[in-house]
Phi, psi and omega in degrees: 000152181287123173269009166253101192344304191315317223285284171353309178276346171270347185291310187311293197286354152274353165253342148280327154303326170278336209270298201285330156332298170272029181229347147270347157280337169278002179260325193277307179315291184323283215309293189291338146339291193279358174270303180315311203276357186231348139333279184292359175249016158070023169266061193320306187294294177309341171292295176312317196284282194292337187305305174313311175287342171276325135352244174349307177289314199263359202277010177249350159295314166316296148324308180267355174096356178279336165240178189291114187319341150294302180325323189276316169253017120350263172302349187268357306154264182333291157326305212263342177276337186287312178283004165294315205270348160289330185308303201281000000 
């Protein structure tokens, strides 16, 4: 364990970073879960509907670094060709 104040205060604030990190990767996952899931039920619109707002959740993920800015545009690229392909 650490015994230097500094070392002490980085540990705290690496446990607060991991805490609010992984409660934004599980906020994101759940999104594309449900874009997904709502893909594959042939439900274009609420899919289309939820696309903005998943965007946006991931292009703030991306910004703040829990996943990598190729990773952020990946899924949106991904997204957005499965529901072209629902469209059509």
């Amino acid at each position: 364990m650490a015994s230097h104040e500094s070392a002490l205060k980085a540990h705290r604030q690496s446990e607060k970073n991991r805490a609010r990190n992984r409660q934004f990767r599980s906020r994101l996952r759940g999104a594309l879960k449900s874009i997904r899931t709502a893909i594959d039920g042939k439900d274009v619109t609420a899919a289309e509907g939820a696309l903005k707002q998943t965007v946006s959740l991931i292009d703030k993920m991306a910004s703040k670094g829990v996943i990598h800015a190729n990773a952020a545009s990946r899924y949106k690229s991904r997204l957005a060709t499965r529901i072209a392909a629902a469209r059509a």
